[in-house]
TORDREN-517074 format. One record per atom (N, C-alpha, C): residue number from 1; residue in one letter; x, z, y. Coordinates in pm, whole numbers, plus 50000, padded with zeros to 5 digits. Layout:
BEGIN
pos_code_east_up_north
NUM_A_X_Z_Y
...
end
This chain:
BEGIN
pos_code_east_up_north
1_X_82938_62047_55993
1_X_82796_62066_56022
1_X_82748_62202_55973
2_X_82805_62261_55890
2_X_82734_62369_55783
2_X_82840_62466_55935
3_X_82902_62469_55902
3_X_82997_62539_56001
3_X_82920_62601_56100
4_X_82867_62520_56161
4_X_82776_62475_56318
4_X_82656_62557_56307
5_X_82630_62501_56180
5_X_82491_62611_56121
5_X_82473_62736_56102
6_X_82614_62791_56080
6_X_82626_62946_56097
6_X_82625_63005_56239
7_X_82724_62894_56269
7_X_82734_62964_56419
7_X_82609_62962_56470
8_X_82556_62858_56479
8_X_82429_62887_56542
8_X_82365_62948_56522
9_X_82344_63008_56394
9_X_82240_63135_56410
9_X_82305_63270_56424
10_X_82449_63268_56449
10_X_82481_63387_56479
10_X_82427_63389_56663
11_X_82471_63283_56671
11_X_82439_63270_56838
11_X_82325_63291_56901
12_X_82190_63213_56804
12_X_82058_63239_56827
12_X_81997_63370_56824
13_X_82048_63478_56740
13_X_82045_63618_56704
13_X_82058_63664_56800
14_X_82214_63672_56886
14_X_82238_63786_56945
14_X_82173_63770_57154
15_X_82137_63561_57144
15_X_82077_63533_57259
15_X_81981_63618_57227
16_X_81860_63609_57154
16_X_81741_63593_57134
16_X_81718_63815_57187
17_X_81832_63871_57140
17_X_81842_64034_57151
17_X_81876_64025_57318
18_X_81951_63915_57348
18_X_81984_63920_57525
18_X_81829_63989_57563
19_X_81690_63920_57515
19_X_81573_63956_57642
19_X_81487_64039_57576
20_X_81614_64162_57479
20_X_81512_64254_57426
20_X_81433_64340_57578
21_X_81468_64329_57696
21_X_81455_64448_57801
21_X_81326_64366_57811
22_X_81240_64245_57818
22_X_81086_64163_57842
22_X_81021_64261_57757
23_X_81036_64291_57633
23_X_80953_64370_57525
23_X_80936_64506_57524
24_X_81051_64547_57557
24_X_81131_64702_57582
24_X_81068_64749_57737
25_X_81075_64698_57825
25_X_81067_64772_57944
25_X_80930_64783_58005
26_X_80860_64713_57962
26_X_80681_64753_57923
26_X_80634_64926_57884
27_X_80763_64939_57778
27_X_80729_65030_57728
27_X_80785_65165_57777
28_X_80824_65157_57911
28_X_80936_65298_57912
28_X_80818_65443_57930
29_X_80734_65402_57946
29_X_80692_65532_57967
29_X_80641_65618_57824
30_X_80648_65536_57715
30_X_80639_65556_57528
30_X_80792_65671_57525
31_X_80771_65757_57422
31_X_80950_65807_57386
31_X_80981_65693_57334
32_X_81091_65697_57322
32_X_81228_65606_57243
32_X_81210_65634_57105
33_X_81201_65739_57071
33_X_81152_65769_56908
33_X_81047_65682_56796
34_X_80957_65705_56866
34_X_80782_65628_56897
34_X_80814_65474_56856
35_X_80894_65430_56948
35_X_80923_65296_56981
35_X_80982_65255_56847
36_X_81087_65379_56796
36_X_81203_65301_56678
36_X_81107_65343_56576
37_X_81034_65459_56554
37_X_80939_65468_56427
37_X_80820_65350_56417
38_X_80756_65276_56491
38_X_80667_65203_56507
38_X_80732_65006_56471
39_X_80875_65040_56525
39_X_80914_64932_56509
39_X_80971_64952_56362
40_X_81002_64990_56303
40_X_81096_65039_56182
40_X_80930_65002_56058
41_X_80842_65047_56099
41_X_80737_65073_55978
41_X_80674_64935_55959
42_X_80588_64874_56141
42_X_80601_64765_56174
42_X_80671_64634_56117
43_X_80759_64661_56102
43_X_80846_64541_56057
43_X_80845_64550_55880
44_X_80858_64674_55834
44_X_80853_64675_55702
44_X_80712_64651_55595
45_X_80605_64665_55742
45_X_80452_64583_55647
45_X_80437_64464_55667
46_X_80524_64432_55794
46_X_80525_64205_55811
46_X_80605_64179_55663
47_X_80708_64279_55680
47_X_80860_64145_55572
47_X_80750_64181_55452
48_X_80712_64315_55366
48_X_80691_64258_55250
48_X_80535_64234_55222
49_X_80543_64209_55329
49_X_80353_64114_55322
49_X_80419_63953_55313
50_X_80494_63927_55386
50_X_80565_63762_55372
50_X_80597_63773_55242
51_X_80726_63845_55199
51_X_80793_63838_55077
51_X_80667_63821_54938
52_X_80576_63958_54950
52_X_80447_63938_54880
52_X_80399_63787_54808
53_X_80312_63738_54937
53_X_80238_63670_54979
53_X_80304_63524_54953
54_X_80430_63456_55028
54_X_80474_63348_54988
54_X_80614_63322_54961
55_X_80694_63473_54887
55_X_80810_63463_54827
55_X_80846_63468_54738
56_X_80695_63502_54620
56_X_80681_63586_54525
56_X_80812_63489_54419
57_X_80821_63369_54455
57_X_80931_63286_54385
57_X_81047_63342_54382
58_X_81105_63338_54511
58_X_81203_63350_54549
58_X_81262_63493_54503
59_X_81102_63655_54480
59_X_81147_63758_54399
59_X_81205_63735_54311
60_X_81090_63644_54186
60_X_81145_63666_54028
60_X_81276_63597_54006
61_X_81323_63462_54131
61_X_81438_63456_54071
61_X_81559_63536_54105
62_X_81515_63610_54182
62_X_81610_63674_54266
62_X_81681_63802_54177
63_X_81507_63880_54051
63_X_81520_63941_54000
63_X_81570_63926_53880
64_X_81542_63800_53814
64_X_81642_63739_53710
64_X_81759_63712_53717
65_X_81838_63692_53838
65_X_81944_63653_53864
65_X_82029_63818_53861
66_X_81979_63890_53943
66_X_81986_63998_53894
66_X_82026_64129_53773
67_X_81903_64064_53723
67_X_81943_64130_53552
67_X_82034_64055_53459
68_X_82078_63900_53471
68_X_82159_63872_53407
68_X_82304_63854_53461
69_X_82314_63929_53588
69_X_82444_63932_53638
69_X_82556_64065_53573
70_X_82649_64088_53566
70_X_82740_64181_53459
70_X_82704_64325_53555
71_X_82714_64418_53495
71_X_82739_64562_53561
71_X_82776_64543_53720
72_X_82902_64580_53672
72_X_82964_64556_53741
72_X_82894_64496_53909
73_X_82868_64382_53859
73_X_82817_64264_54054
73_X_82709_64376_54069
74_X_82612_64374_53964
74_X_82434_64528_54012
74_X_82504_64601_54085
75_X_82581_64648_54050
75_X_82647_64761_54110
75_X_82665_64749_54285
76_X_82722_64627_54315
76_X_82789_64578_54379
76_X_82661_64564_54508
77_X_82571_64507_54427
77_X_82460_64453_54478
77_X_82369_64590_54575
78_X_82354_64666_54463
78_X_82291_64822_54479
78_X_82383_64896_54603
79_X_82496_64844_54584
79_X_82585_64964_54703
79_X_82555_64888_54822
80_X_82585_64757_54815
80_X_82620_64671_54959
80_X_82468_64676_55031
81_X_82340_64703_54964
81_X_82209_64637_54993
81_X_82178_64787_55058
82_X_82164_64905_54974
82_X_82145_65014_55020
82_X_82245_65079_55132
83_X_82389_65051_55065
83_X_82493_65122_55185
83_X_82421_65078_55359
84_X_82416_64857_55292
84_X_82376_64821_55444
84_X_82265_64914_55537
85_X_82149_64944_55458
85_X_82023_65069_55514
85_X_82092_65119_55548
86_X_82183_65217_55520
86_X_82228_65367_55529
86_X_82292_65313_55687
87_X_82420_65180_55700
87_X_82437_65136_55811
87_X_82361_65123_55948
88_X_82275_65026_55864
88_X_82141_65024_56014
88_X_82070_65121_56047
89_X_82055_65231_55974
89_X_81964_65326_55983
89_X_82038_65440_56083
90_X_82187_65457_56031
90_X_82239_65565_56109
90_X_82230_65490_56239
91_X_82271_65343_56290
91_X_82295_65302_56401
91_X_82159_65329_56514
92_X_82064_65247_56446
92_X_81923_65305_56541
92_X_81930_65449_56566
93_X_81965_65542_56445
93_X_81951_65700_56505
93_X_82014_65741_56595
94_X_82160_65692_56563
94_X_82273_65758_56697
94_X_82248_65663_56829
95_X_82203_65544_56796
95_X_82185_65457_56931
95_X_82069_65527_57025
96_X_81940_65616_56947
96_X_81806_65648_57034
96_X_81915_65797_57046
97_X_81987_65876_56991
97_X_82052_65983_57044
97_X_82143_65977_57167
98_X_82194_65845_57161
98_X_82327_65864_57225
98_X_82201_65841_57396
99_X_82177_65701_57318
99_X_82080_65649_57467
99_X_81960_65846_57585
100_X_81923_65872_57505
100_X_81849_66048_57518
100_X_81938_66091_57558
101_X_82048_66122_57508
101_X_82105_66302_57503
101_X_82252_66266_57566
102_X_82302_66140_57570
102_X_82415_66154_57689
102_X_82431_66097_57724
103_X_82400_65885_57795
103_X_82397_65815_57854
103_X_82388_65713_57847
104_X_82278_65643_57935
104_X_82277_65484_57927
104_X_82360_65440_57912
105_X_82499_65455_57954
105_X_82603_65365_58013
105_X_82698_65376_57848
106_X_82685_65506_57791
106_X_82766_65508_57660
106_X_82690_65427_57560
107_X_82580_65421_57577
107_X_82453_65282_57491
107_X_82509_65180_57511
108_X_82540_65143_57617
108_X_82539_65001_57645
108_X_82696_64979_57620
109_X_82825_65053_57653
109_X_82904_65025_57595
109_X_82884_65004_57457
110_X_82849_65087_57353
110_X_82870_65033_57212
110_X_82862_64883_57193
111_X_82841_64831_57285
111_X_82725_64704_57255
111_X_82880_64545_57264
112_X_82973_64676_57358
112_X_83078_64620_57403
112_X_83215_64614_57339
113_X_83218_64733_57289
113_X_83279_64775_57227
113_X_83268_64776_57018
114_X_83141_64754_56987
114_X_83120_64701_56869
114_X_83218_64551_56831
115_X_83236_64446_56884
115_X_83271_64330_56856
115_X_83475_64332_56808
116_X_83497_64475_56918
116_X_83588_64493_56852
116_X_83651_64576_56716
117_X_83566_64627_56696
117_X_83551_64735_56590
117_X_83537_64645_56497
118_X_83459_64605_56479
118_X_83418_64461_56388
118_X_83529_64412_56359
119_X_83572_64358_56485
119_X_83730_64263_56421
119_X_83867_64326_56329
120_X_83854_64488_56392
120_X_83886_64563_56298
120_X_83887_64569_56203
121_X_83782_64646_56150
121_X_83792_64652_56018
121_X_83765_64564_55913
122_X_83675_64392_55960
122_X_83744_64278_55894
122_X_83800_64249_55884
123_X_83943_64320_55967
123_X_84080_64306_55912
123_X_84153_64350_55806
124_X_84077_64505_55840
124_X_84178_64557_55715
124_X_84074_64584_55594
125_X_83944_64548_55575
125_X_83883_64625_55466
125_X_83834_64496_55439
126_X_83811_64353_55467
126_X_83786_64230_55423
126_X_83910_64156_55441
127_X_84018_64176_55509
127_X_84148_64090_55511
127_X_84134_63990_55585
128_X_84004_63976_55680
128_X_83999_63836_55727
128_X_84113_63808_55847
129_X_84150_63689_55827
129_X_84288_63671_55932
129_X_84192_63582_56018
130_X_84335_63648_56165
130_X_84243_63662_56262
130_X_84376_63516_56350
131_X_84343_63415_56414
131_X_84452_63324_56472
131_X_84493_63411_56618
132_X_84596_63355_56637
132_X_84687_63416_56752
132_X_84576_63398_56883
133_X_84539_63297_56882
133_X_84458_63324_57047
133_X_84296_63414_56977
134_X_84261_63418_56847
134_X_84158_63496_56864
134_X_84171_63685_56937
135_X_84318_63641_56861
135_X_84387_63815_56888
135_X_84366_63823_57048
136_X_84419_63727_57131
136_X_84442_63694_57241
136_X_84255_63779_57306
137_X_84168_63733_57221
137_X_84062_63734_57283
137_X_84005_63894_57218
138_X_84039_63912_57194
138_X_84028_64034_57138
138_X_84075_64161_57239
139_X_84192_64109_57253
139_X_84284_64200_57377
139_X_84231_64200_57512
140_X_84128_64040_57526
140_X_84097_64031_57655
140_X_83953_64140_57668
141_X_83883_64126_57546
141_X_83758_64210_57543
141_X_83782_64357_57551
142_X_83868_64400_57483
142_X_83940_64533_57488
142_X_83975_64584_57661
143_X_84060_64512_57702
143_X_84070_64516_57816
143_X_83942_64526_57951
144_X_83839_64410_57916
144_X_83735_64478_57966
144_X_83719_64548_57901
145_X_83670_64613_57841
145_X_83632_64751_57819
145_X_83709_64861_57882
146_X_83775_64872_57900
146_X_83811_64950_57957
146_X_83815_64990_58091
147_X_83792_64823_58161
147_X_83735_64852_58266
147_X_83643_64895_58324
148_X_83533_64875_58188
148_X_83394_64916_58248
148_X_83383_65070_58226
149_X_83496_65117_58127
149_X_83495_65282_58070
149_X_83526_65345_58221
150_X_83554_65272_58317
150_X_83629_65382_58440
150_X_83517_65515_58502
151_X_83537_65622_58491
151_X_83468_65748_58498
151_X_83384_65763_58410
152_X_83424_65645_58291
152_X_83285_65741_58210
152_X_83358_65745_58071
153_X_83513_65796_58101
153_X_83592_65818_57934
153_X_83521_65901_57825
154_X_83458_65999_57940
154_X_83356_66120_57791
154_X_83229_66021_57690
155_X_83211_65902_57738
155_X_83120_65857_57687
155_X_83184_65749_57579
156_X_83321_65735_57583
156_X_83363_65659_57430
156_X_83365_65642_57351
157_X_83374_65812_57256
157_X_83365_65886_57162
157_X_83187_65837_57093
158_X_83142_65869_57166
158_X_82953_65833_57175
158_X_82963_65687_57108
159_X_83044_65595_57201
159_X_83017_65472_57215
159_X_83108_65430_57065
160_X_83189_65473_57047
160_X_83299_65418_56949
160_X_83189_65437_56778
161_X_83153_65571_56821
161_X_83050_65598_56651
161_X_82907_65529_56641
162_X_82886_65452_56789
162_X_82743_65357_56773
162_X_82822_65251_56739
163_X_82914_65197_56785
163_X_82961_65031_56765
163_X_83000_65031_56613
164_X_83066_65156_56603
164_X_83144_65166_56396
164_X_83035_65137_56343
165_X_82936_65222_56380
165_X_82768_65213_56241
165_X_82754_65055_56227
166_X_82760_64977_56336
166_X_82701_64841_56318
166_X_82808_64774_56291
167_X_82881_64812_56306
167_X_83032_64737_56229
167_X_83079_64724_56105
168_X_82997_64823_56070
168_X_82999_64875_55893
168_X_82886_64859_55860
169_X_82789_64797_55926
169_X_82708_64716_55855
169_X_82732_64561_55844
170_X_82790_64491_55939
170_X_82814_64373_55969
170_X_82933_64327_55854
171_X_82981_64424_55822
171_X_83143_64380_55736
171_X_83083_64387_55573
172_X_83008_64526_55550
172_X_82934_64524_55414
172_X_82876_64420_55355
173_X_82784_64360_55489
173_X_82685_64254_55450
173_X_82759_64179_55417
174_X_82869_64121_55502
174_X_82971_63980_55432
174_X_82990_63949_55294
175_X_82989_64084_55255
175_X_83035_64052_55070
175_X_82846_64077_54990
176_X_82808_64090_55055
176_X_82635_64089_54983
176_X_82576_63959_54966
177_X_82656_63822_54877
177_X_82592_63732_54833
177_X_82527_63711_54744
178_X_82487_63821_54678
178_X_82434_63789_54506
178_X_82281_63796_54540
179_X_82222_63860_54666
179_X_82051_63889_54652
179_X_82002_63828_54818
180_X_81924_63695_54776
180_X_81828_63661_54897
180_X_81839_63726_55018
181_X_81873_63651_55117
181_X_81896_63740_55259
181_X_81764_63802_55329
182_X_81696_63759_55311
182_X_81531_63812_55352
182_X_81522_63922_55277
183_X_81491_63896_55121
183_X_81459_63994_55052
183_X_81541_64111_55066
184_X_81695_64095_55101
184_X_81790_64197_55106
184_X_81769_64291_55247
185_X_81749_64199_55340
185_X_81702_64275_55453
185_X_81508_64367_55413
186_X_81535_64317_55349
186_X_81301_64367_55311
186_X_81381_64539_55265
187_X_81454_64529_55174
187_X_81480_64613_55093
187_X_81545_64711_55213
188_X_81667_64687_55275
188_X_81693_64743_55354
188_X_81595_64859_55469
189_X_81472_64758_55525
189_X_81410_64782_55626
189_X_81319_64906_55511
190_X_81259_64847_55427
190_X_81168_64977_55352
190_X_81284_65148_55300
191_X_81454_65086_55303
191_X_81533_65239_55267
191_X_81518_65295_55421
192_X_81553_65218_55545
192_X_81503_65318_55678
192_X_81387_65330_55679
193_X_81284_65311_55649
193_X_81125_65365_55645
193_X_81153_65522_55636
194_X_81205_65511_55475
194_X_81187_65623_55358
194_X_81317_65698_55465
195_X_81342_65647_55511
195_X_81448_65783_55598
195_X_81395_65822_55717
196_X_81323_65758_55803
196_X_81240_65808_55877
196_X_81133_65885_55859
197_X_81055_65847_55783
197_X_80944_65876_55765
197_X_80946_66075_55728
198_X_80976_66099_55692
198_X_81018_66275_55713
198_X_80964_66331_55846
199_X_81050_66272_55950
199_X_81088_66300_56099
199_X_80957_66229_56161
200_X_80886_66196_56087
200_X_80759_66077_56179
200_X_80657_66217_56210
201_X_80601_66299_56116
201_X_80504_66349_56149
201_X_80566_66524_56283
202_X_80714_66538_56318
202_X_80727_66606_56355
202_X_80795_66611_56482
203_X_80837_66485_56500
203_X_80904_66394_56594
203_X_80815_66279_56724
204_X_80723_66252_56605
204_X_80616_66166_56638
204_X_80516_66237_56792
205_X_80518_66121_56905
205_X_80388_66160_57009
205_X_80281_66131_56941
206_X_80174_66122_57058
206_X_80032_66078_56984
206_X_79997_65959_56948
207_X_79932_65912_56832
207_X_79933_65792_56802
207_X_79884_65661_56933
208_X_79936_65586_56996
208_X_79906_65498_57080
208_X_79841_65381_57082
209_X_79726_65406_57199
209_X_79538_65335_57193
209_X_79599_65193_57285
210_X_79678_65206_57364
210_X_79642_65046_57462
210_X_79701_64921_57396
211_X_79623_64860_57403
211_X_79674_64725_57354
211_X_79844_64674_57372
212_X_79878_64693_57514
212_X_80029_64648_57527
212_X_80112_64758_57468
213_X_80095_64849_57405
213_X_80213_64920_57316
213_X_80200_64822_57143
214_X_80117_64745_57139
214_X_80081_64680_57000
214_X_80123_64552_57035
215_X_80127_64464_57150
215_X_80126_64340_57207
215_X_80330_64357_57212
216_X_80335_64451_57275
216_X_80511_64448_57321
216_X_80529_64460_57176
217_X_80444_64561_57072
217_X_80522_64582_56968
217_X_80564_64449_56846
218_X_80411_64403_56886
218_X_80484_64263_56840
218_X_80567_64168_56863
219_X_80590_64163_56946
219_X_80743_64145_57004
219_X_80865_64152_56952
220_X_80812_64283_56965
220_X_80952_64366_56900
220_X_81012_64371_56746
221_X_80900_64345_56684
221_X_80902_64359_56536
221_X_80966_64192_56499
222_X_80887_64087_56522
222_X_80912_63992_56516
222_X_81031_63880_56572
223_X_81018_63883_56701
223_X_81138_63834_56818
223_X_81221_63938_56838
224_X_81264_64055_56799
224_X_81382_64145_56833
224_X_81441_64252_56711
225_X_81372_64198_56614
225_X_81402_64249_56464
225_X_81409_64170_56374
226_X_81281_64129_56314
226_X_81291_64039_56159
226_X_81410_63925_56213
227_X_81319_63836_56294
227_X_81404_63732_56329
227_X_81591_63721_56319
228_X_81623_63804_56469
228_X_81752_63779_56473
228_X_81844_63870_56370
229_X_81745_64019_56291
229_X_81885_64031_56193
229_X_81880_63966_56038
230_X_81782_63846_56031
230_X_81769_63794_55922
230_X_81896_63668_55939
231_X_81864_63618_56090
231_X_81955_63514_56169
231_X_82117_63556_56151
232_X_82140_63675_56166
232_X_82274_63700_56171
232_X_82309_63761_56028
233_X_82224_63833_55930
233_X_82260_63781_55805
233_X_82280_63683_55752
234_X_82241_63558_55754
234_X_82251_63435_55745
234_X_82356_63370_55758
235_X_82412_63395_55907
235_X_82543_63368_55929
235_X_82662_63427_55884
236_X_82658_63523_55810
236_X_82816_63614_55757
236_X_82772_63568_55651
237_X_82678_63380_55590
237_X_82721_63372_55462
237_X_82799_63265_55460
238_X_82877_63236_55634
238_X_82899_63103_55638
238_X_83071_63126_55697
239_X_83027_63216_55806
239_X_83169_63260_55893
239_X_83211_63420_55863
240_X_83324_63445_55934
240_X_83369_63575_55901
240_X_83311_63658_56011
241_X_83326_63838_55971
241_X_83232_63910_55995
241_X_83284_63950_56187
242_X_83398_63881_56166
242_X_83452_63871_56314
242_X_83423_63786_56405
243_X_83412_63673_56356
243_X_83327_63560_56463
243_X_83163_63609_56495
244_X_83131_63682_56384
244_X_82976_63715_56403
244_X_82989_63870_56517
245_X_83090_63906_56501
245_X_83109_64026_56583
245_X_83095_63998_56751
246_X_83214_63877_56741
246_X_83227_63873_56878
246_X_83119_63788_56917
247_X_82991_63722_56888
247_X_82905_63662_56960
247_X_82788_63806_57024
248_X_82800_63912_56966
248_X_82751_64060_57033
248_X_82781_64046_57149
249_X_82868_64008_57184
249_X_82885_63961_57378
249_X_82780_63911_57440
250_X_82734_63809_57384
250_X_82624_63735_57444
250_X_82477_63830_57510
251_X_82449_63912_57404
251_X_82369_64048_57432
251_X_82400_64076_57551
252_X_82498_64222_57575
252_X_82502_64233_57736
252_X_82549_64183_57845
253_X_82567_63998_57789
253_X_82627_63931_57899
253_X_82446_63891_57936
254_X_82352_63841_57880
254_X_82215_63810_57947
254_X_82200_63905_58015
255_X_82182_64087_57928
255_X_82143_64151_57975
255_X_82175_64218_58130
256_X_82363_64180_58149
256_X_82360_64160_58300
256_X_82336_64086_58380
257_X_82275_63963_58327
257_X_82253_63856_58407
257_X_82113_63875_58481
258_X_82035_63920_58392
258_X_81902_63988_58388
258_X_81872_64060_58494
259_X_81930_64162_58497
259_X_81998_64296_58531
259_X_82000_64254_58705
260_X_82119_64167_58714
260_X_82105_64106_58826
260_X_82017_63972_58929
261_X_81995_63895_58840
261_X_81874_63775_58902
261_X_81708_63823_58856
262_X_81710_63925_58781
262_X_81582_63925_58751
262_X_81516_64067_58766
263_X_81578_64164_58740
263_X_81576_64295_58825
263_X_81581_64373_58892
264_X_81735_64324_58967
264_X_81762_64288_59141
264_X_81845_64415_59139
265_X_81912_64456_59004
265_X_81993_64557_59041
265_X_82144_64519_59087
266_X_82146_64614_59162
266_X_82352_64601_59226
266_X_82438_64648_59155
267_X_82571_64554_59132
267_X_82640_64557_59065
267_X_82780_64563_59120
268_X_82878_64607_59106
268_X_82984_64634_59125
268_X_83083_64493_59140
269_X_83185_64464_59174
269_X_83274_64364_59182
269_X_83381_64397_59035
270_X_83409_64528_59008
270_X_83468_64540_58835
270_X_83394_64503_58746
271_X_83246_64556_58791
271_X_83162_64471_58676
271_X_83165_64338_58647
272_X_83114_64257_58743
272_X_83126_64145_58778
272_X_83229_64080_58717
273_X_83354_64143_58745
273_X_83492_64058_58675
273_X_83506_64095_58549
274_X_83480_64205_58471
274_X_83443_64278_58356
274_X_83356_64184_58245
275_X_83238_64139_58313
275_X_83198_64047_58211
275_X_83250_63924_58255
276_X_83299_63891_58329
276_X_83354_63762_58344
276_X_83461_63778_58205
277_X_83562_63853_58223
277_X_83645_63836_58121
277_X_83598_63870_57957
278_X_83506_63908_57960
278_X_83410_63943_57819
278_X_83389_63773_57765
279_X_83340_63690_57875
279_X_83266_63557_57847
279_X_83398_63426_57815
280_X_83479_63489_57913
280_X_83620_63414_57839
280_X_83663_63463_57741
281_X_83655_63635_57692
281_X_83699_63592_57560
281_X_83645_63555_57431
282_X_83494_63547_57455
282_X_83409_63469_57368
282_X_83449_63317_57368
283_X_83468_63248_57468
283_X_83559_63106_57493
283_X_83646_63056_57430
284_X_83764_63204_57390
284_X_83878_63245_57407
284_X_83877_63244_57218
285_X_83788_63324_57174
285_X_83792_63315_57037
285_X_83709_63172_56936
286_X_83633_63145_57003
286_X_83610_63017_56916
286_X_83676_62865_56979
287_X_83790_62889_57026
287_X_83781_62749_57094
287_X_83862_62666_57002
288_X_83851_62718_56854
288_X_83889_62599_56776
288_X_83790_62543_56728
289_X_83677_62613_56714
289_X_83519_62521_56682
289_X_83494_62465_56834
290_X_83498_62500_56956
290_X_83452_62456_57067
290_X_83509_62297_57072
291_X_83671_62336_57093
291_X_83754_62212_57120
291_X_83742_62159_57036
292_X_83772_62167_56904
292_X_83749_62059_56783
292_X_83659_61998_56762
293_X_83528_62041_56832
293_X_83436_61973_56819
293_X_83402_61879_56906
294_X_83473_61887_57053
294_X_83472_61812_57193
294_X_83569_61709_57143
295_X_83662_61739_57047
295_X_83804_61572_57029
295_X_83756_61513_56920
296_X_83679_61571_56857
296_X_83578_61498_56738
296_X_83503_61428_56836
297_X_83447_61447_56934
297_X_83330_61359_57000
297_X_83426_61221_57019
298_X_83505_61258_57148
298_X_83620_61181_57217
298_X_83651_61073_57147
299_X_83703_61114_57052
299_X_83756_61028_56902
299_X_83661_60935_56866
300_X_83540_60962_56821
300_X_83435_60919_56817
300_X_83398_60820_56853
301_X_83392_60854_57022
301_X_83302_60710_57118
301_X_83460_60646_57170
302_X_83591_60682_57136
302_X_83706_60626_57144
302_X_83680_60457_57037
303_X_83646_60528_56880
303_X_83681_60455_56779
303_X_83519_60340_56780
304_X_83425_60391_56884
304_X_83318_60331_56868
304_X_83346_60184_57009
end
């Protein structure tokens, strides 16, 4: 059951990012900048107005627990909590660069190409072992990818240093159990403030009057931020940073679904088979929680 509970909110996370384009595409005529400074500041006066307001518990023990933990774990605590900022923070930057300055299509790979990176280096820098058909599914995702890379190899390089940033945040966080997952993310979201905030007054358009740049933004702050990366912190305290990797599929598998029944764009027949094989190997890697949980039923209304 606890099992189930991770997964599911890894799952709920990365659905819930599937219909970031409802919140997002309101806004295209805003820069991209605008959007990540507003959402970045946004989100950091909700979390510690909550945290404030009705966590103040959950601080002091958080902060006692804290001070009587050895050197050593503070330490531990201080690198993994801040490194994580330094993670998310570079990723939004190179993600609004890469998306600007050299292509949608290298954006949206990272997105594809992250889950394997992930499995990576939870291999070798957390040791997490990986079972023979997850590998299996791994190879199959890889493989799409590469299909979808066809004429656009210059954009890998792009794509490979957006998917690492969030990969090296996703693997850090795994070992960040000593401090409240909310509060750890609060802390996080206020170190990208303090890194933005430099670039706000020189970077920054004009401050924005219509209601739907405040209406989408809530949106955004809430349903496409706090929410799902509190959700998928949550979950790397249950599963490894590789199962949480590969549910990142789910993202641009809506988003082509979207894409196609709801936007009415045309799509290719590689594409098409491209995420087909993306969705099997999401299949492909959990089907010892899938199946085990279908012969647990079986068994079940067998023995009933």
């Amino acid at each position: 059951m606890k099992l189930n509970k991770y997964y599911s909110a890894a799952f709920l996370a990365f659905f819930m990012w599937g219909f970031f384009s409802f919140a997002l595409k309101p806004l295209h005529n805003y820069p991209s900048l605008d959007i990540l400074f507003y959402r970045v500041f946004f989100s950091v006066i909700t979390m510690v107005f909550i945290n404030v307001v009705f966590r103040r518990k959950v601080m002091r023990q958080n902060w006692n627990h804290f001070i009587n933990i050895s050197f050593k774990q503070q330490r531990n605590v201080v690198l993994l909590t801040l490194g994580g900022g330094v993670f998310l923070s570079s990723n939004w930057f190179v993600y609004i660069y890469v998306m600007n300055h050299v292509s949608v299509n290298a954006a949206s790979l990272a997105y594809l190409i992250c889950p394997i990176v992930t499995t990576v280096f939870a291999f070798f820098m957390l040791k997490e072992t990986l079972s023979k058909w997850q590998w299996v599914a791994v190879s199959i995702s890889f493989f799409s990818c590469i299909l979808l890379s066809f004429n656009h190899f210059q954009d890998i390089f792009y794509s490979l240093i957006t998917a690492a940033t969030y990969a090296l945040y996703l693997v850090s966080q795994r070992k960040n159990n000593d401090l409240d997952k909310f509060l750890g993310l609060t802390i996080q979201l206020i170190f990208t403030a303090v890194v933005l905030l430099p670039f706000y007054p020189k970077y920054s358009g004009a401050i924005p009057m219509e209601p739907l740049f405040y209406s989408c933004m809530f949106m955004i702050v809430v349903f496409f931020t706090i929410i799902p990366l509190f959700l998928n912190l949550y979950a790397l305290k249950g599963i490894n940073s590789s199962a949480v990797g590969i549910m990142i599929y789910i993202n641009p598998i809506i988003n082509f679904l979207l894409a196609i029944f709801y936007y009415k764009e045309q799509v290719s027949f590689l594409q098409l088979f491209s995420y087909f094989l993306i969705l099997v190997s999401i299949i492909v890697f959990n089907e010892r929680i899938l199946f085990s949980r279908k012969s647990k039923v079986i068994q079940t209304e067998i023995e009933g």
